[in-house]
mmCIF file as gemmi writes it, N, C-alpha and C atoms, coordinates in Angstrom:
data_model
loop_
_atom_site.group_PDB
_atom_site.id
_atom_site.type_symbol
_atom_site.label_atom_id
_atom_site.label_alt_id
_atom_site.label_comp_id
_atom_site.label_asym_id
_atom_site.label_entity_id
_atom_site.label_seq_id
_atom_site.pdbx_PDB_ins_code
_atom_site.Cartn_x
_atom_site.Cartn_y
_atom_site.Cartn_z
_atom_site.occupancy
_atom_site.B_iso_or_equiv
_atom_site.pdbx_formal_charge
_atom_site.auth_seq_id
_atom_site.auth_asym_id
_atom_site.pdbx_PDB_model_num
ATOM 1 N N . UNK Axp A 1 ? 55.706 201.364 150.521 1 0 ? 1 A 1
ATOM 2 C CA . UNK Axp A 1 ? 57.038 200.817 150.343 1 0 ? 1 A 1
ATOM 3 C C . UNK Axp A 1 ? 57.879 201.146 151.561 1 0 ? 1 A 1
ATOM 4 N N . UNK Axp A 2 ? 58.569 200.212 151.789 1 0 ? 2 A 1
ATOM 5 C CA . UNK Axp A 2 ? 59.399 200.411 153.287 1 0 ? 2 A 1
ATOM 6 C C . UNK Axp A 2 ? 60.73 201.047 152.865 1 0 ? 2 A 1
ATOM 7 N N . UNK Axp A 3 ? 61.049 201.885 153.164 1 0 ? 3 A 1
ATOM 8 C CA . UNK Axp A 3 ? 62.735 202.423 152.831 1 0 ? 3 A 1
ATOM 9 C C . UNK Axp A 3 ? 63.654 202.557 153.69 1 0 ? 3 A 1
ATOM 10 N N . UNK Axp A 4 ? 64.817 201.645 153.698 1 0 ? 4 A 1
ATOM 11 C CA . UNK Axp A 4 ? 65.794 201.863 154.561 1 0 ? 4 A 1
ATOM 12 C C . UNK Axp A 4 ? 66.914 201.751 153.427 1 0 ? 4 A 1
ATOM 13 N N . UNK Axp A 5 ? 67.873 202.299 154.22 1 0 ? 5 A 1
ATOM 14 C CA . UNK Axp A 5 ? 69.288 202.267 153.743 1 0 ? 5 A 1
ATOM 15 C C . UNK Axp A 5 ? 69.497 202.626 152.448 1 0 ? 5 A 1
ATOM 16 N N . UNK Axp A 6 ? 69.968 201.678 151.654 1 0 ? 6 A 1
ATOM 17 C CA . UNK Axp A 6 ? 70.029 202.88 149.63 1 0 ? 6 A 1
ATOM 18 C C . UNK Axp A 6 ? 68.446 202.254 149.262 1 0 ? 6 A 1
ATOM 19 N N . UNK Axp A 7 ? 67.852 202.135 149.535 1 0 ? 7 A 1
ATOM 20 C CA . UNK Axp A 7 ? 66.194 201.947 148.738 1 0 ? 7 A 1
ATOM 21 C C . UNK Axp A 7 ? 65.733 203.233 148.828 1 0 ? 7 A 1
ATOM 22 N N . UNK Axp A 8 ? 66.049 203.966 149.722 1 0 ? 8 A 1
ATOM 23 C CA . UNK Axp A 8 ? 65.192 205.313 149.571 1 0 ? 8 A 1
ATOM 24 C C . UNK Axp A 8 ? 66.097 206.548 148.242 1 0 ? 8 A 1
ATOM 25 N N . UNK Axp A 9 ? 67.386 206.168 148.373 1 0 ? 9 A 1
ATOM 26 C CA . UNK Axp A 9 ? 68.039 206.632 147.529 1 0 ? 9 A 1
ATOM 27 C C . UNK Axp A 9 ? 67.817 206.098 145.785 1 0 ? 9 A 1
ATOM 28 N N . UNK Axp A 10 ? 68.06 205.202 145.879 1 0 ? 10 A 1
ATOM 29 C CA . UNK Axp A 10 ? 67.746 204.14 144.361 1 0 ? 10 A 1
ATOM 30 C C . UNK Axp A 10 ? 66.005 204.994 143.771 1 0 ? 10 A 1
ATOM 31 N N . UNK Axp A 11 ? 64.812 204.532 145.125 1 0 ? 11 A 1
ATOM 32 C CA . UNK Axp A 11 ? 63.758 205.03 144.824 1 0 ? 11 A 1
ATOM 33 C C . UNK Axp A 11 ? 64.109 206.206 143.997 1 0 ? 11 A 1
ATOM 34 N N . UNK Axp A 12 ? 63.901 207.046 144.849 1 0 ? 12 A 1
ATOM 35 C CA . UNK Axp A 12 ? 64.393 208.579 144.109 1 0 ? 12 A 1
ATOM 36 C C . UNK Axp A 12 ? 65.263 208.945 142.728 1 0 ? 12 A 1
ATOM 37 N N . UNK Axp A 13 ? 65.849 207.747 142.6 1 0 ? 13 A 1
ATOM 38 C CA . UNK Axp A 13 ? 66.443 207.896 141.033 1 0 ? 13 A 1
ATOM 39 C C . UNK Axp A 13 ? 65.255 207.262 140.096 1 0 ? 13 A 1
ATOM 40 N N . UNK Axp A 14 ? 64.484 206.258 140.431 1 0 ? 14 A 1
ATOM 41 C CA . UNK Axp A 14 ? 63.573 205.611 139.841 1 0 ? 14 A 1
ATOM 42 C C . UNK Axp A 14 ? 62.286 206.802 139.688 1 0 ? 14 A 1
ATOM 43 N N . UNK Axp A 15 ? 61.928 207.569 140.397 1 0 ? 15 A 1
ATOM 44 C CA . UNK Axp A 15 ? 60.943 208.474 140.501 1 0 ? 15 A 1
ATOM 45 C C . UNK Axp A 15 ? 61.742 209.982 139.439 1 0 ? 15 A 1
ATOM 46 N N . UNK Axp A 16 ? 62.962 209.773 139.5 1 0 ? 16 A 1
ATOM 47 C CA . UNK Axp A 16 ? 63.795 211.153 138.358 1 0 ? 16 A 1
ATOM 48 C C . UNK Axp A 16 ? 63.518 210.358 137.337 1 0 ? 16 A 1
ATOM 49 N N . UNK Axp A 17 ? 63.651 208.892 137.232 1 0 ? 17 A 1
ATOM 50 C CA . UNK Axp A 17 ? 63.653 208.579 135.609 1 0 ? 17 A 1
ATOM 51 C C . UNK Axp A 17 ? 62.524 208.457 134.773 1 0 ? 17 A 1
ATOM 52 N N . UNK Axp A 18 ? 61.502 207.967 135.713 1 0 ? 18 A 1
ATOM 53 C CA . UNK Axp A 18 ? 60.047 208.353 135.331 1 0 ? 18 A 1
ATOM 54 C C . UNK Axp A 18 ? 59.938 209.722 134.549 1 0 ? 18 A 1
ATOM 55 N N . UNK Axp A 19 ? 60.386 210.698 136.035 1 0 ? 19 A 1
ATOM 56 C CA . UNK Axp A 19 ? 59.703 212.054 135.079 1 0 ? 19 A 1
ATOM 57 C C . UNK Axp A 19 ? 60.891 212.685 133.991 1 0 ? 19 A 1
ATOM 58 N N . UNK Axp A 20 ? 62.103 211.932 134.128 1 0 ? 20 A 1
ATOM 59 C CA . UNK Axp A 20 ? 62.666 212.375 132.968 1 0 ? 20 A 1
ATOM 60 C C . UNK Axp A 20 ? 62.026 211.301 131.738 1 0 ? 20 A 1
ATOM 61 N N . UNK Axp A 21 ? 61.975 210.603 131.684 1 0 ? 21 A 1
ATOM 62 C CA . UNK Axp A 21 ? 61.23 209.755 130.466 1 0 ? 21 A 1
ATOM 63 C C . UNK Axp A 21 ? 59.625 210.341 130.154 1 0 ? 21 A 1
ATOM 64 N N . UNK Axp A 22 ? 59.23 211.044 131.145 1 0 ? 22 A 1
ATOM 65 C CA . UNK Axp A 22 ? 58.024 211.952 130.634 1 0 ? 22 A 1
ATOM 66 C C . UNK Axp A 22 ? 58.248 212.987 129.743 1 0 ? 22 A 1
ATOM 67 N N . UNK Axp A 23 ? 59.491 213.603 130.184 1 0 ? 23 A 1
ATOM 68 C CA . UNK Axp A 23 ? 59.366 214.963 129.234 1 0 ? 23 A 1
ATOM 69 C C . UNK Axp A 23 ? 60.721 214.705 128.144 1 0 ? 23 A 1
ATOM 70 N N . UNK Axp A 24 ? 61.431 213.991 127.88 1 0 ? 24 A 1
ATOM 71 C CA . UNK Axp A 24 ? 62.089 213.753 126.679 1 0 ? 24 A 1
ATOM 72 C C . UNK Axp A 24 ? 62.245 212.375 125.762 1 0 ? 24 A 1
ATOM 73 N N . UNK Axp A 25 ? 61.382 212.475 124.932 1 0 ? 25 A 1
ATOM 74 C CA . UNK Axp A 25 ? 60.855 211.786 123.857 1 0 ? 25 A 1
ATOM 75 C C . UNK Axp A 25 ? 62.266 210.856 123.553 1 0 ? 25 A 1
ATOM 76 N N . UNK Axp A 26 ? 63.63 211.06 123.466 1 0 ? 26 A 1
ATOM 77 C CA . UNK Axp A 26 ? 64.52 210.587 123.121 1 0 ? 26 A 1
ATOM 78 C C . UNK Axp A 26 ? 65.018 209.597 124.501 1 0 ? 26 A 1
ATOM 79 N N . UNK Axp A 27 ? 64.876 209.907 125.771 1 0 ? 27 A 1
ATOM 80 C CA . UNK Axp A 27 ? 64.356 208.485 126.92 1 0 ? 27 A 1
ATOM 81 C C . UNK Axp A 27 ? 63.669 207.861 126.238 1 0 ? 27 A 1
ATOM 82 N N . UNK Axp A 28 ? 62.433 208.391 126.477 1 0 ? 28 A 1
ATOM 83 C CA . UNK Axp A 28 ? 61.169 207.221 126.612 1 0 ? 28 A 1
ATOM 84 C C . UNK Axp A 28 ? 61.444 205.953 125.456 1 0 ? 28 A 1
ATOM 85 N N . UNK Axp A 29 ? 62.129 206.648 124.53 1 0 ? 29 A 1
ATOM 86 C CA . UNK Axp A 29 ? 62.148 205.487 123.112 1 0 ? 29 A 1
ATOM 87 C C . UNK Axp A 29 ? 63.074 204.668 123.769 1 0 ? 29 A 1
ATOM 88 N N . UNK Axp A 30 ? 64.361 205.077 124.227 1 0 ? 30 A 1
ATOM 89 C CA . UNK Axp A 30 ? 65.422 204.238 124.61 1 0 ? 30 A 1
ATOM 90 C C . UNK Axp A 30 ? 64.599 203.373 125.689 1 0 ? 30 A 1
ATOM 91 N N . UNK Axp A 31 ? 64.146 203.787 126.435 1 0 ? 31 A 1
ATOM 92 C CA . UNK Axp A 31 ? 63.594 203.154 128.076 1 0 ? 31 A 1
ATOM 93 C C . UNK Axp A 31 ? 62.509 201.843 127.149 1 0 ? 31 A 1
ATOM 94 N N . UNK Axp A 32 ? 61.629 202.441 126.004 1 0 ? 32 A 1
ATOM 95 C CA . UNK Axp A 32 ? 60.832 201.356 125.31 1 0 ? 32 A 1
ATOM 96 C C . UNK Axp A 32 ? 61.074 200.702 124.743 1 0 ? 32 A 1
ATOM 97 N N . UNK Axp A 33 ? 62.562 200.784 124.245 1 0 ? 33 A 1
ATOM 98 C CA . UNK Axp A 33 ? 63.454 199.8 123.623 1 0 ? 33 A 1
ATOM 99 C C . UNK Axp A 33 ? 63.793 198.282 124.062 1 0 ? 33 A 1
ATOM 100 N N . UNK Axp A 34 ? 63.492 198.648 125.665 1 0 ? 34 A 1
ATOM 101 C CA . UNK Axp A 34 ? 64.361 197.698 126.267 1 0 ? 34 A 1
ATOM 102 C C . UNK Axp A 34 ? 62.942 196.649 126.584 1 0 ? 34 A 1
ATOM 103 N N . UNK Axp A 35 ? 64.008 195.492 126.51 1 0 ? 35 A 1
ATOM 104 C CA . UNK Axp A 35 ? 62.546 193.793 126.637 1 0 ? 35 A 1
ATOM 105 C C . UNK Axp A 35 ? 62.967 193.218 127.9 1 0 ? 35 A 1
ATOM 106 N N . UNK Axp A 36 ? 63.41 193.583 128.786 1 0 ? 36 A 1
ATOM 107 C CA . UNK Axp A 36 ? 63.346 192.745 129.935 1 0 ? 36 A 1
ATOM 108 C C . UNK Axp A 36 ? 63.404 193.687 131.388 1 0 ? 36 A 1
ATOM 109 N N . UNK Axp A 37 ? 62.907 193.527 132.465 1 0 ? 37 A 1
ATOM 110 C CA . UNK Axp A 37 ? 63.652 194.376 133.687 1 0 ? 37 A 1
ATOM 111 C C . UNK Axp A 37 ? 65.005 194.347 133.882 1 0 ? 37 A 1
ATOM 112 N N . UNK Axp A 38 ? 65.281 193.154 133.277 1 0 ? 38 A 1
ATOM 113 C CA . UNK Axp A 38 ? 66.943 193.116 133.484 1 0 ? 38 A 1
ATOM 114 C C . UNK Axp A 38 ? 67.295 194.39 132.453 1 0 ? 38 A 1
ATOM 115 N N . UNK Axp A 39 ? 67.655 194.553 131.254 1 0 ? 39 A 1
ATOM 116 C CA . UNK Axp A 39 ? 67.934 195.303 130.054 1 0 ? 39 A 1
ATOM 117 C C . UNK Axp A 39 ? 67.068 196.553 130.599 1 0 ? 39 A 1
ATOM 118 N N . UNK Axp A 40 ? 66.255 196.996 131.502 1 0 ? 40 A 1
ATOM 119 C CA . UNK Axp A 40 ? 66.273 198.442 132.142 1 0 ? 40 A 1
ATOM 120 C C . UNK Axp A 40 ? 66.535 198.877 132.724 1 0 ? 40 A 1
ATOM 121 N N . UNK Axp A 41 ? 66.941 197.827 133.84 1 0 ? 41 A 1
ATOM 122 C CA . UNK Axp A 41 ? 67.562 198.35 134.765 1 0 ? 41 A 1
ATOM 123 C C . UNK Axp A 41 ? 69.21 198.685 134.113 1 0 ? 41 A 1
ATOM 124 N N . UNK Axp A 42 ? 69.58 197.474 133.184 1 0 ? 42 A 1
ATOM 125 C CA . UNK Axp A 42 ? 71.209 197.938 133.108 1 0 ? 42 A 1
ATOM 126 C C . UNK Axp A 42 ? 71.504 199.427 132.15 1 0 ? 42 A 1
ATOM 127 N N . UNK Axp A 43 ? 70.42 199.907 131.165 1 0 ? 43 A 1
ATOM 128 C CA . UNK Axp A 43 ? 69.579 200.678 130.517 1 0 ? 43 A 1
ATOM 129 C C . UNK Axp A 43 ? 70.036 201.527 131.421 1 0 ? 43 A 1
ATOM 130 N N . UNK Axp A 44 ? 69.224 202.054 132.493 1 0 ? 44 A 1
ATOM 131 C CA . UNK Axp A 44 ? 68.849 203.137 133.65 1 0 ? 44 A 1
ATOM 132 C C . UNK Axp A 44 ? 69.953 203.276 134.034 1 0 ? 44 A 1
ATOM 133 N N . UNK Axp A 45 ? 71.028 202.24 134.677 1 0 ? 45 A 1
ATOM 134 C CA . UNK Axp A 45 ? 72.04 202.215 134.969 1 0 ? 45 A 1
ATOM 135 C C . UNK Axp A 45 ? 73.718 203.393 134.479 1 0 ? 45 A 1
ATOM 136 N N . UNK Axp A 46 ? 73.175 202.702 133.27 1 0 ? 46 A 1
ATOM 137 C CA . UNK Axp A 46 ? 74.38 203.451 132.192 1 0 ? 46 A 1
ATOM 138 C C . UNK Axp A 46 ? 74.207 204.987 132.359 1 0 ? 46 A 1
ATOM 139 N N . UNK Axp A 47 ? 72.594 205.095 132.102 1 0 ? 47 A 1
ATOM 140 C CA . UNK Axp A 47 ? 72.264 206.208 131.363 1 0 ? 47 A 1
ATOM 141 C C . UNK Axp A 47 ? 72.464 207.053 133.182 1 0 ? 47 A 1
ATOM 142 N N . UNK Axp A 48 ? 72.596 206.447 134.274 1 0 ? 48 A 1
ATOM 143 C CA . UNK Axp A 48 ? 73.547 207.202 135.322 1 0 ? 48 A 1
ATOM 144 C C . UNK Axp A 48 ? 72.339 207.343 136.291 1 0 ? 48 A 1
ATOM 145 N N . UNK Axp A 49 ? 71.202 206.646 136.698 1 0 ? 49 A 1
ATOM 146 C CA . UNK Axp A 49 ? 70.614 206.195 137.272 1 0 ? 49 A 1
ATOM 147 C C . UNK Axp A 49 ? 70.363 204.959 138.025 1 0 ? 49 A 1
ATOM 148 N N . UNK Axp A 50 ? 70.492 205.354 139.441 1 0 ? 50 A 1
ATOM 149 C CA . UNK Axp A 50 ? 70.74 204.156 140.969 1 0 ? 50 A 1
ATOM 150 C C . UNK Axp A 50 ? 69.54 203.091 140.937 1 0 ? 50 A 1
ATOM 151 N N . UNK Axp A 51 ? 69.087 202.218 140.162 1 0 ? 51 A 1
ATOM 152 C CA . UNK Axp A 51 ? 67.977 201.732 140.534 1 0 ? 51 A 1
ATOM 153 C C . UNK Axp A 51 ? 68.414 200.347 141.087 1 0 ? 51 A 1
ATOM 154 N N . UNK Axp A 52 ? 67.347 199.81 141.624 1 0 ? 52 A 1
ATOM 155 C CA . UNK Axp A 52 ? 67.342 198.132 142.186 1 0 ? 52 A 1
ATOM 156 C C . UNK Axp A 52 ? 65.902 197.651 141.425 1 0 ? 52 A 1
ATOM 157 N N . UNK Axp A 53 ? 66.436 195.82 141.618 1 0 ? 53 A 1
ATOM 158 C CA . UNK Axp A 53 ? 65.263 194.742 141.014 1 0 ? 53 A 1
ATOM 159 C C . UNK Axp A 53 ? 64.053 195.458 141.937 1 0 ? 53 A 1
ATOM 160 N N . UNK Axp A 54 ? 64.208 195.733 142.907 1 0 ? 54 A 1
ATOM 161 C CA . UNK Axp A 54 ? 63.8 195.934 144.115 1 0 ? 54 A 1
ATOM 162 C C . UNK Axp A 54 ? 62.735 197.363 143.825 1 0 ? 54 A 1
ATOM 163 N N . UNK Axp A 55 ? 63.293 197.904 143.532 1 0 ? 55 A 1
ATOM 164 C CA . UNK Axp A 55 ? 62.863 199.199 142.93 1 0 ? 55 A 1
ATOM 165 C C . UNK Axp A 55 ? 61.658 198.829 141.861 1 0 ? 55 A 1
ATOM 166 N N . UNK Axp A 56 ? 62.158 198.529 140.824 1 0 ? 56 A 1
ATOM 167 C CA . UNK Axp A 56 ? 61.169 197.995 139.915 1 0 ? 56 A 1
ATOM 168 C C . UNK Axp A 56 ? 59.768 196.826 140.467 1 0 ? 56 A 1
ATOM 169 N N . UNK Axp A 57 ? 60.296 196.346 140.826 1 0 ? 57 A 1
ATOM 170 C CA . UNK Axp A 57 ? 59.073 195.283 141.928 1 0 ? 57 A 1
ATOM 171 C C . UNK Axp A 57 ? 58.106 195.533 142.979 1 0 ? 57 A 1
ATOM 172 N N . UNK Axp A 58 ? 59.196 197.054 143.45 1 0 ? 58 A 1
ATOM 173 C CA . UNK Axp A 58 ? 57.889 197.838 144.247 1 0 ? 58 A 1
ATOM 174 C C . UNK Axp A 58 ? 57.039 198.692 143.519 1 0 ? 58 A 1
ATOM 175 N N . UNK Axp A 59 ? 57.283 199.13 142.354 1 0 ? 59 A 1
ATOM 176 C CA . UNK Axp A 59 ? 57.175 200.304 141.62 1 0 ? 59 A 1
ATOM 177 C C . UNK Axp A 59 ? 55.855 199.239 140.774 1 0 ? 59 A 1
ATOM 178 N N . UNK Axp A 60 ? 56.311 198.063 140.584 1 0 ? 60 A 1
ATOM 179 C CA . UNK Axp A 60 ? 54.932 197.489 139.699 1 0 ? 60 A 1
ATOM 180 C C . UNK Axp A 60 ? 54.184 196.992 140.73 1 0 ? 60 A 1
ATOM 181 N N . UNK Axp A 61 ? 54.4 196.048 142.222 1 0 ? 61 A 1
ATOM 182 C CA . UNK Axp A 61 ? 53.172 196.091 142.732 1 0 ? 61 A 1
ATOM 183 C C . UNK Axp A 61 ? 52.442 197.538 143.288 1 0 ? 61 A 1
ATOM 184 N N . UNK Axp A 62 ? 53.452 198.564 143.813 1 0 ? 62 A 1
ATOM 185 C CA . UNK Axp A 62 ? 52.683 199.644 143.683 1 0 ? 62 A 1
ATOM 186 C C . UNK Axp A 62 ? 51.478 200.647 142.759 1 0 ? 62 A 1
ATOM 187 N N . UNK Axp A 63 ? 51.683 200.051 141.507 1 0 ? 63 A 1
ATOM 188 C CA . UNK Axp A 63 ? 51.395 200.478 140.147 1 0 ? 63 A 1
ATOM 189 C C . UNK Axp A 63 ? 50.093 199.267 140.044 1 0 ? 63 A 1
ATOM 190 N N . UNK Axp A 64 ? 50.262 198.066 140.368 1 0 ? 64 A 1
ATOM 191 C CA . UNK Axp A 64 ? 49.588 197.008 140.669 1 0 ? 64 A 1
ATOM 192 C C . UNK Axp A 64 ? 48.606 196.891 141.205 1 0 ? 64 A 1
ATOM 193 N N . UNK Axp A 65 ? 48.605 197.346 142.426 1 0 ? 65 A 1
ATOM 194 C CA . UNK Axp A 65 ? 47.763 197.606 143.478 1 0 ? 65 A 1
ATOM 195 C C . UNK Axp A 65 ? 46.513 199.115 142.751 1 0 ? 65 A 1
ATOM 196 N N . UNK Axp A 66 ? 47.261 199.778 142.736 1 0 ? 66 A 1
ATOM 197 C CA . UNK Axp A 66 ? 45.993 201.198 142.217 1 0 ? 66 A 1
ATOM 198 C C . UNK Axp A 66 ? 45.228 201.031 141.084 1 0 ? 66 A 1
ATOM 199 N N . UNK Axp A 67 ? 46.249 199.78 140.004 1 0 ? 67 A 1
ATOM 200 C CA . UNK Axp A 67 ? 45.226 199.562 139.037 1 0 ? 67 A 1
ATOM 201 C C . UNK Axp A 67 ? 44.129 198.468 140.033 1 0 ? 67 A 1
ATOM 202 N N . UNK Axp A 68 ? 44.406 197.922 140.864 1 0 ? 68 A 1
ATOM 203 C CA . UNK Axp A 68 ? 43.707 197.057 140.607 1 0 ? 68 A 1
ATOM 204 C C . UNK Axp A 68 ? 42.159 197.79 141.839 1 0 ? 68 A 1
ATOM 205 N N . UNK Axp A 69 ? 42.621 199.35 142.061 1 0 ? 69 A 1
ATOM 206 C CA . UNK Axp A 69 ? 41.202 200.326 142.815 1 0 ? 69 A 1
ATOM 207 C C . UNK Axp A 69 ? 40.477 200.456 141.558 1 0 ? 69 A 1
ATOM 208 N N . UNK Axp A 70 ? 41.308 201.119 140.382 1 0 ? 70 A 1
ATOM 209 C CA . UNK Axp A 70 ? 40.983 202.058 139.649 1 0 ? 70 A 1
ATOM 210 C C . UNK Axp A 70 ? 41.005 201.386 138.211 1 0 ? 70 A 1
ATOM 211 N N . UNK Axp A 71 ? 40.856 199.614 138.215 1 0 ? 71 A 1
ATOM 212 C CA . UNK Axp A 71 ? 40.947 199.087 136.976 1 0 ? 71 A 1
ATOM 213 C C . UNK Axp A 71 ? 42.181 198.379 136.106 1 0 ? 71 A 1
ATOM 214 N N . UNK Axp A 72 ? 42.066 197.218 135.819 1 0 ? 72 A 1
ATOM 215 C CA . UNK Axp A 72 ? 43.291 196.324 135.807 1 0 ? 72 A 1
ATOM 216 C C . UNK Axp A 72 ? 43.714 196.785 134.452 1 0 ? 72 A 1
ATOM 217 N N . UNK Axp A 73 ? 43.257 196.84 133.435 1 0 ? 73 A 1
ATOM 218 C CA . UNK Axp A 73 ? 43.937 197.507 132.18 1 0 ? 73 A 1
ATOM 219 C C . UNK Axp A 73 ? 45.38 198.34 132.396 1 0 ? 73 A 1
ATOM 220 N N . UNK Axp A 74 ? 45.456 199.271 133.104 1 0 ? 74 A 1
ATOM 221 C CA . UNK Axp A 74 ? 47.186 200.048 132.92 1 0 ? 74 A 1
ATOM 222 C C . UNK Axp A 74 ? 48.021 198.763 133.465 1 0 ? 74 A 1
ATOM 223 N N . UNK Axp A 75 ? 47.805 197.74 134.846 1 0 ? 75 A 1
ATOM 224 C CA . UNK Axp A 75 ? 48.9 197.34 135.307 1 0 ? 75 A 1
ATOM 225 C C . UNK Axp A 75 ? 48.76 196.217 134.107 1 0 ? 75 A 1
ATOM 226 N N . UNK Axp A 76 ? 47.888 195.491 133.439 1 0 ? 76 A 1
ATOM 227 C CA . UNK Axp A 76 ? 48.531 194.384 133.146 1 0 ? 76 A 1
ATOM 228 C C . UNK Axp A 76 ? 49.443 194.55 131.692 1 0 ? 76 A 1
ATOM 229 N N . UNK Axp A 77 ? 48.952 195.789 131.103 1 0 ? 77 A 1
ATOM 230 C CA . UNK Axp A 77 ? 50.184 196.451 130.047 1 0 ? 77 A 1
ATOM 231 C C . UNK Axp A 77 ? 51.148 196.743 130.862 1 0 ? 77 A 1
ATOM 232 N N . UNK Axp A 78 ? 51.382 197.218 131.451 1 0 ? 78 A 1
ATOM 233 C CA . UNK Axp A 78 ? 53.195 197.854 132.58 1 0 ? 78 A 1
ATOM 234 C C . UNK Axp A 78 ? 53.6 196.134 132.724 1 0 ? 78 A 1
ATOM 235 N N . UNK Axp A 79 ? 53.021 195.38 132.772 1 0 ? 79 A 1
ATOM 236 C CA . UNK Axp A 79 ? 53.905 193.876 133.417 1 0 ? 79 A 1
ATOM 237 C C . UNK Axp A 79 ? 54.016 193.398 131.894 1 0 ? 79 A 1
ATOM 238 N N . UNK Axp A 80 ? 52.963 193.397 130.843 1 0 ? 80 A 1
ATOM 239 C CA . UNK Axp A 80 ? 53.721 192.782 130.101 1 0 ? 80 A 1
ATOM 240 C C . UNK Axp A 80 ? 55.09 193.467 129.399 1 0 ? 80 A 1
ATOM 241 N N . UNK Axp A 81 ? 55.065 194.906 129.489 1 0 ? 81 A 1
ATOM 242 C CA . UNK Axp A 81 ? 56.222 195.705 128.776 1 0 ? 81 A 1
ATOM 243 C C . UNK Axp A 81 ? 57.266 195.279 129.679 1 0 ? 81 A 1
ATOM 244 N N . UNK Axp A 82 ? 57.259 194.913 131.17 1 0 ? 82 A 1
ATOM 245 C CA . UNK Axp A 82 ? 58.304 195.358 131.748 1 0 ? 82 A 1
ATOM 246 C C . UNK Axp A 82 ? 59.179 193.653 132.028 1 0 ? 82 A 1
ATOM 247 N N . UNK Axp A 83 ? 58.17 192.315 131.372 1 0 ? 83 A 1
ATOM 248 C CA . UNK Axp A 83 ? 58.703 191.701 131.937 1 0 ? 83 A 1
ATOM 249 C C . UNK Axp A 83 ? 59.914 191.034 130.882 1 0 ? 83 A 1
């Protein structure tokens, strides 16, 4: 992923919300609640996290790409949850 200007910043909130949605059960439900990238990002937003479309788009072809070393099963569940 190329980072200039607030992408490297945004990233870094996107990489806190991950591992905060790892360790509190009361995220992850809210974060699984939501049916669109739009409705997570505005989701992430509220809840006081910098993200971009941009963010999310690198984050699934990134996620995209390793399933597709290590086996297409995880990415094509992450695209249908996320789209």
């Amino acid at each position: 992923m190329q980072e200039t200007g607030g992408t490297r910043m945004s990233w870094s909130d996107l990489e806190r919300l991950v591992t905060d949605a790892e360790t509190s059960k009361d995220l992850k439900q809210t974060l699984s609640q939501c049916r669109s990238r739009q409705e997570l990002l505005q989701t992430a937003r509220q809840l006081g996290y910098r993200l971009t479309r941009a963010d999310l788009d690198n984050a699934w072809l990134e996620h995209h790409n390793a399933s597709a070393v290590n086996g297409a099963g995880a990415a094509d569940r992450w695209a249908a949850a996320s789209s």
